[in-house]
C-alpha positions in Angstrom: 19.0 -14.3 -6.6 21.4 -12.3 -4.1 22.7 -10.5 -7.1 19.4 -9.4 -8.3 18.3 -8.4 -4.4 21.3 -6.1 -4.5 20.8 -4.3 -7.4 17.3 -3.8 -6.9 18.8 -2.4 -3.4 20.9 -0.6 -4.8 18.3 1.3 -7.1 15.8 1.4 -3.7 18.4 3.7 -2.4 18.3 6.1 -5.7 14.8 5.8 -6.3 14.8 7.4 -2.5 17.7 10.0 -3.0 15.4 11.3 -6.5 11.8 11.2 -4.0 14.1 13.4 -1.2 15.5 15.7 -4.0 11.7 16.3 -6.0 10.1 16.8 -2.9 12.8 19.1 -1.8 12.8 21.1 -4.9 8.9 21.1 -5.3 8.2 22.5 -1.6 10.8 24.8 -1.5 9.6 26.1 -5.0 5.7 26.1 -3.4 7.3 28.1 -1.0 9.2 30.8 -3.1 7.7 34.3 -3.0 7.8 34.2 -6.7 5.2 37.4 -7.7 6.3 39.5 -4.4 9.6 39.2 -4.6 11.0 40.4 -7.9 14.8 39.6 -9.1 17.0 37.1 -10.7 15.8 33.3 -10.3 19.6 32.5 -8.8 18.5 34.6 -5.8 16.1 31.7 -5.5 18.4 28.8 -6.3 21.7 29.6 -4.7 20.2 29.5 -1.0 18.1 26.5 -2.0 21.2 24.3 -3.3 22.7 25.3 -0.4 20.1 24.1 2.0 19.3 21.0 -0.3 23.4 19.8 0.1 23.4 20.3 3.8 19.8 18.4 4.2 21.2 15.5 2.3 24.3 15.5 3.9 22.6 15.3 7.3 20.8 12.2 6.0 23.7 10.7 4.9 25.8 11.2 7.3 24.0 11.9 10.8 20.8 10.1 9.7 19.3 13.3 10.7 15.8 14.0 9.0 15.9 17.5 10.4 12.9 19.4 12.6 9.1 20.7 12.2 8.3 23.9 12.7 7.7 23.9 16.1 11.4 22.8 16.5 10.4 18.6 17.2 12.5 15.8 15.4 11.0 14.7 12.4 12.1 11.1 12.8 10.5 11.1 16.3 7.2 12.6 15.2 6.9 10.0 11.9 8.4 7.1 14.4 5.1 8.2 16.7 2.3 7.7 14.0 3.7 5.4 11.5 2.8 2.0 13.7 -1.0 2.4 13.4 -0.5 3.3 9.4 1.7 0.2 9.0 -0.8 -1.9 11.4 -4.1 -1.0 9.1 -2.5 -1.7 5.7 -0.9 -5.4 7.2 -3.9 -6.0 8.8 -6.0 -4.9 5.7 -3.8 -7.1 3.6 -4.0 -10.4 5.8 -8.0 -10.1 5.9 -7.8 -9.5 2.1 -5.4 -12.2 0.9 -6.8 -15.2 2.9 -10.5 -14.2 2.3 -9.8 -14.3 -1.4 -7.8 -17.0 -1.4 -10.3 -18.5 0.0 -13.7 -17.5 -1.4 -11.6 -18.1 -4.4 -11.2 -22.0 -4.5 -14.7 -22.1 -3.2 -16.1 -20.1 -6.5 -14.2 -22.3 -8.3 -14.7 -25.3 -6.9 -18.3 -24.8 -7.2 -18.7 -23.2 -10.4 -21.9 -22.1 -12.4 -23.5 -22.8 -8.5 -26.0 -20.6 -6.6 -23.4 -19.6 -5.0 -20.3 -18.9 -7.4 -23.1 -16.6 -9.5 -24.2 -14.7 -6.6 -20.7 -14.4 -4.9 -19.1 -13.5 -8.5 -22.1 -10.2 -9.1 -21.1 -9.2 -5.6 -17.4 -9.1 -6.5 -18.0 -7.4 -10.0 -20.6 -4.8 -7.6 -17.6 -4.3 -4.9 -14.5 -4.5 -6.6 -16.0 -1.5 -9.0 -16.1 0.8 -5.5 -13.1 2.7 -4.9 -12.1 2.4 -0.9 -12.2 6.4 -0.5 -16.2 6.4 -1.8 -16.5 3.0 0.3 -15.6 4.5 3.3 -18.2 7.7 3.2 -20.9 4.4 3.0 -19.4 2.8 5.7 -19.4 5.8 7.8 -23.1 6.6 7.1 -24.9 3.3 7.4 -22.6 1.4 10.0 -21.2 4.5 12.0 -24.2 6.6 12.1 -27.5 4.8 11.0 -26.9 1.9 12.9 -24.2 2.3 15.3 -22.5 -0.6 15.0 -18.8 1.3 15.0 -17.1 4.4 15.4 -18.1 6.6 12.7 -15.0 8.3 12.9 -11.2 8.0 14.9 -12.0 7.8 18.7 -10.3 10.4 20.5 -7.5 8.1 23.0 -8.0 5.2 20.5 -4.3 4.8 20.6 -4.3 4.0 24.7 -6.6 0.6 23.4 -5.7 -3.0 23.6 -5.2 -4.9 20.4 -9.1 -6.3 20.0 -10.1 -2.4 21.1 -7.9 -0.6 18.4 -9.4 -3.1 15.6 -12.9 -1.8 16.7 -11.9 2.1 16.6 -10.3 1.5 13.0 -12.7 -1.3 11.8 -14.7 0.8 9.0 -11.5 1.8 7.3 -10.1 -1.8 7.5 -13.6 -2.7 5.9 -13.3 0.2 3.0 -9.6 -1.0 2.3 -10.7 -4.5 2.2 -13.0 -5.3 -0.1 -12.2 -4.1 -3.1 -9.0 -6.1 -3.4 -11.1 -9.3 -1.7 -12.8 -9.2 -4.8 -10.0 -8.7 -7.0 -8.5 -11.6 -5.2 -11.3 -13.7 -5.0 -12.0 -13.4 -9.3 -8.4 -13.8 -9.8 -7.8 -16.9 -7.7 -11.2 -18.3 -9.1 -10.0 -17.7 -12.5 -6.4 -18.9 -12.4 -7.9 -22.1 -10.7 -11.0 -22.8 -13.0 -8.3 -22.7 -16.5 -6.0 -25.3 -14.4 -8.9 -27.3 -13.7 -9.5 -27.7 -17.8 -6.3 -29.0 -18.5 -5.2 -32.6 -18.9 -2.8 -32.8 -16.4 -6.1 -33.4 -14.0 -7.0 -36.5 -15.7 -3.2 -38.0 -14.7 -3.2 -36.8 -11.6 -7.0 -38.8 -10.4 -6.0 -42.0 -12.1 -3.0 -41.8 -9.8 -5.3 -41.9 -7.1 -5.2 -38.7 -5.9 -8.9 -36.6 -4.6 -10.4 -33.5 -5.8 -9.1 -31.6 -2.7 -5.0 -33.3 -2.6 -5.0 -32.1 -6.8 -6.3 -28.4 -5.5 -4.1 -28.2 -2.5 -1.3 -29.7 -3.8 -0.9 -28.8 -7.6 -3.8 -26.2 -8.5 -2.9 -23.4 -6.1 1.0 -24.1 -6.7 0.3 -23.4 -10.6 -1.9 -21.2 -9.9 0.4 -18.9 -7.4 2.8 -18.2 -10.7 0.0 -16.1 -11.9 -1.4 -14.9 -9.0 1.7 -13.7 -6.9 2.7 -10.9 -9.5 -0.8 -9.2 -8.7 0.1 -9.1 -5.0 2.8 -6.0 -5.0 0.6 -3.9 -7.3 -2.6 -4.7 -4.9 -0.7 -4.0 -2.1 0.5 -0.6 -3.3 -2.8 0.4 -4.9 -4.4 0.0 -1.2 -1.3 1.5 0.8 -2.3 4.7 -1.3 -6.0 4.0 -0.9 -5.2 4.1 3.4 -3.8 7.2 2.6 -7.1 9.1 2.1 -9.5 6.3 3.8 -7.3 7.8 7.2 -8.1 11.0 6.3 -11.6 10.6 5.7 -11.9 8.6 8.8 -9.7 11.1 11.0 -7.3 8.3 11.6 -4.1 9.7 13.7 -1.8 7.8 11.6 0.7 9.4 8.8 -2.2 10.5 6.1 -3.3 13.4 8.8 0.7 14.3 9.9 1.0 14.8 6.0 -1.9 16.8 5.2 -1.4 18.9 8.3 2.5 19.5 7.1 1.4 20.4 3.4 -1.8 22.5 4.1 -2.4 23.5 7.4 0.6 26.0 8.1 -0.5 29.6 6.9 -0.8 30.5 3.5 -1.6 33.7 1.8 -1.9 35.2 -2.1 1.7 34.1 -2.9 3.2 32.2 -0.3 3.1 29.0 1.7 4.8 27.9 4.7 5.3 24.0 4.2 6.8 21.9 6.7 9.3 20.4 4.5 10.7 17.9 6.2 7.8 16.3 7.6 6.5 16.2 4.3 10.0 14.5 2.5 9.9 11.8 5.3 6.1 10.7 4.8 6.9 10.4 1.3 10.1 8.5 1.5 7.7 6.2 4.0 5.4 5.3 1.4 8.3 4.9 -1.3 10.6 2.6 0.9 6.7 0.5 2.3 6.2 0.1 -1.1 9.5 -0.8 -2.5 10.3 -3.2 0.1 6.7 -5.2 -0.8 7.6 -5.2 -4.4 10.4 -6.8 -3.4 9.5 -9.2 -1.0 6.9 -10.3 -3.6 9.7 -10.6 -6.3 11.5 -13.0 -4.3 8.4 -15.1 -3.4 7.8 -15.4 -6.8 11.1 -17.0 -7.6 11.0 -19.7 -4.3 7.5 -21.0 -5.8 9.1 -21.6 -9.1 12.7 -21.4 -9.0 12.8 -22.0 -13.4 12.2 -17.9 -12.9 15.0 -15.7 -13.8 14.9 -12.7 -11.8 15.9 -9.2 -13.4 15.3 -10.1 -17.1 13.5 -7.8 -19.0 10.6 -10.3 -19.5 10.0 -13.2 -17.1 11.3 -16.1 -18.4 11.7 -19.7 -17.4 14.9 -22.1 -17.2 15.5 -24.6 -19.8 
């Protein structure tokens, strides 16, 4: 296992170095006076390869993400608003993982009930509804209509105590919840209703053993094999998902810094001012958040069954 957390280390750290180069390249191309300024493209690309080595080379070297345009360390400004990004998307995550672990044994453990049929249409209804369209109904009904929440990011939300910051960024937490809860929930119910039909049950209650010890203590551990692949690609779909939910909602988190760094500095017919390095360092954000869940997940999926071999091209088991 250490040898496969290395390597995939290893190509975390080139994954990043391609991101900081294609975002480099792409803004500074954006940025190009390409129809006002006519000559030779190496006019172009000599300065830029000469910018591009020194930018790395801070990186490297000084760990030195460079300044905005107003002359403010990028690292600082990222440092400042990345918290409340990382807070919704754990937060998000927790509310979605142990509510559809949950509601998932229950579904299954009552299956072809009142409930499991009602609870499974709402999952098929919600789990069809894209966070970003959620979050417009959210902000209608509950922010607006009935008042229950901030219909949009209070302004000084970030000088709240834990219980008040929840409140202010509720309706987002609620639009990036619930379509993986019922992702979750159908998955879990599934994974647990085909190792409920096999024979191994039967052995298990003539050793004595309840309905809730086989759930707890075989069915979910079978089950997790399954299930714990899904985890990294749900947790990346809805990391991108925060990204527009905070825009929508006018959350002060790293959605807003990008959008401001790619679009809001003046722009005319041919050229746009970009601020580059704010832009590089959001991305790299999402990449290494991303990465580093993959990974984590990877590994948890090997401690529930170590038979696993890691870094195969096609999961395999031991012996």
């Amino acid at each position: 296992m250490f040898k496969y957390i290395i390597t995939r280390i290893v190509f975390m750290v080139i994954t990043l170095f391609l991101v900081i180069s294609v975002m480099f390249i792409a803004t500074r191309l954006a940025m190009y006076k390409q129809f006002s300024t006519p000559g030779p493209i190496s006019q172009f690309f000599s300065p830029v390869s000469e910018q591009y080595f020194a930018y790395i080379k801070g990186i490297f070297t000084r760990f030195d993400w460079g300044t905005d345009q107003k002359g403010n360390p990028v690292w600082d400004i990222v440092l400042q608003k990345a918290p409340l990004t990382i807070k919704i998307n754990l937060i998000a995550f927790v509310i979605y993982m142990t509510l559809g672990i949950g509601f998932g044994i229950l579904s299954a453990v009552k299956k072809n009930s009142l409930f499991d049929r009602l609870f499974s249409s709402i999952t098929l209804v919600l789990g069809s509804i894209p966070s970003f369209i959620m979050v417009f109904v959210l902000i209608i009904y509950i922010g607006y209509r009935l008042q229950l929440l901030p219909p949009i990011y209070p302004v000084g939300a970030g000088d709240l105590n834990f219980f008040g910051t929840i409140r202010a960024v509720a309706i987002p937490l609620i639009a990036l919840t619930l379509e993986p809860l019922a992702k979750m929930t159908r998955l879990v119910r599934n994974e647990l209703l085909e190792s409920f039909d096999s024979s191994y049950v039967l052995l298990l209650t003539t050793k004595g053993l309840n309905q809730r010890q086989i759930i707890f203590r075989h069915h979910i551990k079978h089950s997790a094999v399954s299930i714990v692949p899904e985890i990294a690609p749900t947790f990346m779909y809805v990391l991108f998902g925060s990204f527009f939910v905070e825009m929508i909602f006018n959350v002060q988190g790293l959605a807003n810094l990008f959008f401001d760094a790619l679009f809001k500095p003046f722009m005319d017919r041919y050229y746009v001012k970009i601020d580059i390095e704010t832009t590089i360092l959001i991305s790299v954000f999402y990449a290494v958040f991303g990465m580093i869940a993959t990974l984590l997940m990877d590994t948890l999926y090997v401690l529930i069954d170590p038979r696993i071999k890691m870094g195969s091209k096609k999961t395999s088991l031991e012996g």
